[in-house]
TIRO-2110 file (N, C-alpha, C; in Angstrom, 1 decimal):
// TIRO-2110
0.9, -1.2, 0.0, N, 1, A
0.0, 0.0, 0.0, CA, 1, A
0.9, 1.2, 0.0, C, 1, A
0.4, 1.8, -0.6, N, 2, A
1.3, 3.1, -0.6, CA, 2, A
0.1, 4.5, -0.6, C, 2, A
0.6, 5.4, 0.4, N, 3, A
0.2, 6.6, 0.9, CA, 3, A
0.8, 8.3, 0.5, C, 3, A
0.1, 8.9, -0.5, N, 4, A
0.7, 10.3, -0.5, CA, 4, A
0.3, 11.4, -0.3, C, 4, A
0.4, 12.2, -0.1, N, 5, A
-0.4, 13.6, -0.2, CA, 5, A
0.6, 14.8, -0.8, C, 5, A
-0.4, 15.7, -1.4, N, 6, A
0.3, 16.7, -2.7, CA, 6, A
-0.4, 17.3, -1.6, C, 6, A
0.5, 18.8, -1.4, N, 7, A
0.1, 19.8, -0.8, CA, 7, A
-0.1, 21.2, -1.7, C, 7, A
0.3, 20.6, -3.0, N, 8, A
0.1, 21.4, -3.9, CA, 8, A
-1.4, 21.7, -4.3, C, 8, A
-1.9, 20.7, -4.4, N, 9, A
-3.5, 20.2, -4.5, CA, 9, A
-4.4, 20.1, -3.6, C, 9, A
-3.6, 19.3, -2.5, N, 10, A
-4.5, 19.4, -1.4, CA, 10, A
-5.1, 17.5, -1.4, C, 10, A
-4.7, 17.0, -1.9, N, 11, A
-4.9, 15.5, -2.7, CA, 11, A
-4.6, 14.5, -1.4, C, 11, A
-5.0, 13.6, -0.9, N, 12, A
-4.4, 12.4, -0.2, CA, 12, A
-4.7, 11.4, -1.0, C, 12, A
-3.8, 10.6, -1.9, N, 13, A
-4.5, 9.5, -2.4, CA, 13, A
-3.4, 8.1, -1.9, C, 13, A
-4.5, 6.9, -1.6, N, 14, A
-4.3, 5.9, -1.2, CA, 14, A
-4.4, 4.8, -2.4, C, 14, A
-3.1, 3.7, -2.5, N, 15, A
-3.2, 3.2, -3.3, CA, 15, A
-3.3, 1.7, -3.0, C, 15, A
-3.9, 0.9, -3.4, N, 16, A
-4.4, -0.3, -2.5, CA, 16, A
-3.3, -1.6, -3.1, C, 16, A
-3.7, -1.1, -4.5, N, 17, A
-3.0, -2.0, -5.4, CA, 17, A
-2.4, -1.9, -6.6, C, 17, A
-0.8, -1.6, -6.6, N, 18, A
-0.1, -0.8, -8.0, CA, 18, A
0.1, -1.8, -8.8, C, 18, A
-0.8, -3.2, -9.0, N, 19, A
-0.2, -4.1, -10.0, CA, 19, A
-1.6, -4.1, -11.2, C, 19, A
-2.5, -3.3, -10.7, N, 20, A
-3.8, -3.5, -11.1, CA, 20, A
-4.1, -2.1, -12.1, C, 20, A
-4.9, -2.3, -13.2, N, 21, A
-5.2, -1.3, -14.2, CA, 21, A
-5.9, -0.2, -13.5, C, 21, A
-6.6, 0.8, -13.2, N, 22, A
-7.7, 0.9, -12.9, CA, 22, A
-8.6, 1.3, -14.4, C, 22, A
-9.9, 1.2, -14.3, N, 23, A
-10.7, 1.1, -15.1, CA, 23, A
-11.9, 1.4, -15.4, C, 23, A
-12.5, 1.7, -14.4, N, 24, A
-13.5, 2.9, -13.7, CA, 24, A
-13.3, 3.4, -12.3, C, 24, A
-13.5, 4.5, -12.4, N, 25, A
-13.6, 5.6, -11.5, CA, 25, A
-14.9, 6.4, -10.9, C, 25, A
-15.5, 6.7, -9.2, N, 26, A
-16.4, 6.9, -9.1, CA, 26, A
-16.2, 7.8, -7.9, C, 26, A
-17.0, 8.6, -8.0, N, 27, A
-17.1, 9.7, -6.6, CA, 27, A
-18.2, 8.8, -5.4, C, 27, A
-17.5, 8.6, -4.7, N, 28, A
-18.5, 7.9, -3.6, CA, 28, A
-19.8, 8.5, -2.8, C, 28, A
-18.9, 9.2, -2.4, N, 29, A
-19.3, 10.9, -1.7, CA, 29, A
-18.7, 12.0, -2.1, C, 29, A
-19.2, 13.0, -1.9, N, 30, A
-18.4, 14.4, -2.2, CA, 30, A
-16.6, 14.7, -2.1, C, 30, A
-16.1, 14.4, -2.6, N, 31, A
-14.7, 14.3, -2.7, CA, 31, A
-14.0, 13.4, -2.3, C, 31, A
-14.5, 12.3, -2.5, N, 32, A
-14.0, 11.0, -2.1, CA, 32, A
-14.0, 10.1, -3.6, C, 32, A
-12.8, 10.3, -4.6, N, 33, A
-12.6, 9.4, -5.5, CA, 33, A
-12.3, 7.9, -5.6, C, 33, A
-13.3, 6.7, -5.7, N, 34, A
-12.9, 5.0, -5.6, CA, 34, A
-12.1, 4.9, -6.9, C, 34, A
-11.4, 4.0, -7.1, N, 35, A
-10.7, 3.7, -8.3, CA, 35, A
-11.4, 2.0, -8.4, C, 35, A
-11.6, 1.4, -9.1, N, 36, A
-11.7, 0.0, -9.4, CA, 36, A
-11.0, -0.7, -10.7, C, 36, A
-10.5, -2.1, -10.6, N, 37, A
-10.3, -2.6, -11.7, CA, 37, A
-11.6, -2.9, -12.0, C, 37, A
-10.8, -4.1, -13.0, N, 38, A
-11.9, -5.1, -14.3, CA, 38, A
-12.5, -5.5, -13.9, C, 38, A
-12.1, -6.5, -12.3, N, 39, A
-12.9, -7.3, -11.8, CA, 39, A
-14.3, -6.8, -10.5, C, 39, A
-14.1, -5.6, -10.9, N, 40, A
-14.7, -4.2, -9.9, CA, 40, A
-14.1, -4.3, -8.2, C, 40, A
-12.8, -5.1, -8.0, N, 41, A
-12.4, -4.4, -7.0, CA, 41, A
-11.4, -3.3, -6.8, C, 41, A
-11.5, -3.0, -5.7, N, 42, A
-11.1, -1.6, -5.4, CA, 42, A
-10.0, -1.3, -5.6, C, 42, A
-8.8, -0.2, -6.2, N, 43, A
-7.7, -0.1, -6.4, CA, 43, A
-7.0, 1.0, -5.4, C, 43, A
-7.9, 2.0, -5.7, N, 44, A
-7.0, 2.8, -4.6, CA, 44, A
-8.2, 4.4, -4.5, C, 44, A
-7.9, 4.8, -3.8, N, 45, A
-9.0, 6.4, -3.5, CA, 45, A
-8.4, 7.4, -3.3, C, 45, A
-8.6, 8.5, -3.4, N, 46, A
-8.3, 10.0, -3.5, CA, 46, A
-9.0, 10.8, -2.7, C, 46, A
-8.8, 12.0, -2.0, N, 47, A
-9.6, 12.5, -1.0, CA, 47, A
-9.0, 13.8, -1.2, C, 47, A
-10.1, 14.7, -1.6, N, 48, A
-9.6, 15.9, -2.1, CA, 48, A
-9.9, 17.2, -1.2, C, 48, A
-9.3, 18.1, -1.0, N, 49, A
-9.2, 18.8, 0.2, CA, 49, A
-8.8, 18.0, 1.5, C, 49, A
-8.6, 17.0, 1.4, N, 50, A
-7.6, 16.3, 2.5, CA, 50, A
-7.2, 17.7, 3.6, C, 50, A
-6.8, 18.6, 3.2, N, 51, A
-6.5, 19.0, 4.6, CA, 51, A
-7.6, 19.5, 5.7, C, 51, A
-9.0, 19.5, 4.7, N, 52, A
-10.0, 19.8, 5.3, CA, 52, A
-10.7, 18.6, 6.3, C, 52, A
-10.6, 17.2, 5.4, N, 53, A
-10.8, 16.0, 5.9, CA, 53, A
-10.2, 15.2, 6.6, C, 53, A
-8.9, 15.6, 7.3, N, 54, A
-8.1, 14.8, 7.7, CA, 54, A
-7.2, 15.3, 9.1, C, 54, A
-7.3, 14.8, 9.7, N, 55, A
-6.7, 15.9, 11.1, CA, 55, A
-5.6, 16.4, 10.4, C, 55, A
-4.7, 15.0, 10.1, N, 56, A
-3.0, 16.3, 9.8, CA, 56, A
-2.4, 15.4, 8.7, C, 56, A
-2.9, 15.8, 7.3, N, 57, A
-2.5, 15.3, 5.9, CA, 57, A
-1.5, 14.9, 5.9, C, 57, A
-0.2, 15.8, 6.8, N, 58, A
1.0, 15.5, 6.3, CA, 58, A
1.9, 13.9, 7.6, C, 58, A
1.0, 13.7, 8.3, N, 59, A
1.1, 12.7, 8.8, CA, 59, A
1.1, 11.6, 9.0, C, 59, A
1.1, 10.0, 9.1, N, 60, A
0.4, 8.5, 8.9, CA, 60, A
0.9, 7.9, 10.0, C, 60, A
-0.3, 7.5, 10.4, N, 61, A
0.4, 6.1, 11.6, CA, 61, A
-0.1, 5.0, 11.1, C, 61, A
0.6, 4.2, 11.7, N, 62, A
0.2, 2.9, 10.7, CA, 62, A
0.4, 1.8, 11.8, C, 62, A
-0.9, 1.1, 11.7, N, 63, A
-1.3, 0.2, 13.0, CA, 63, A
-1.4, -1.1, 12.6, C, 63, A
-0.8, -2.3, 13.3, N, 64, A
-1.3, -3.5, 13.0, CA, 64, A
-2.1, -4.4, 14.3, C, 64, A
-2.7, -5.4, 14.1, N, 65, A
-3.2, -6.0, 15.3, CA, 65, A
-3.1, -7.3, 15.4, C, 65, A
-2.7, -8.4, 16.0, N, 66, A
-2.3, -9.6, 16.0, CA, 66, A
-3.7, -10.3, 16.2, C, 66, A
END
């Protein structure tokens, strides 16, 4: 998975799976972009104004749980 954000744009986009085409594209909610392949699972999403959506864009924690 890979995580970025452009502060240029204001962009957070999350990438779920870089080995997959995407193929259609859908606004879920109001600035929330899905990506999907062929098989209509999900590839990766986009979140626009991210700094409005997100406590702190420029930040990621990243959790696992046994």
């Amino acid at each position: 998975m890979k995580v970025s954000y452009d502060p240029r744009t204001d962009t957070l986009t999350m990438i779920l799976r870089d080995d997959a085409a995407i193929v259609e594209s859908d606004e879920g909610k109001p600035g929330v972009i899905l990506d999907y392949d062929k098989e209509g699972n999900l590839v990766s999403l986009e979140i626009l104004d991210a700094s409005t959506r997100v406590t702190d864009a420029r930040k990621m924690e990243f959790q696992t749980t046994d």
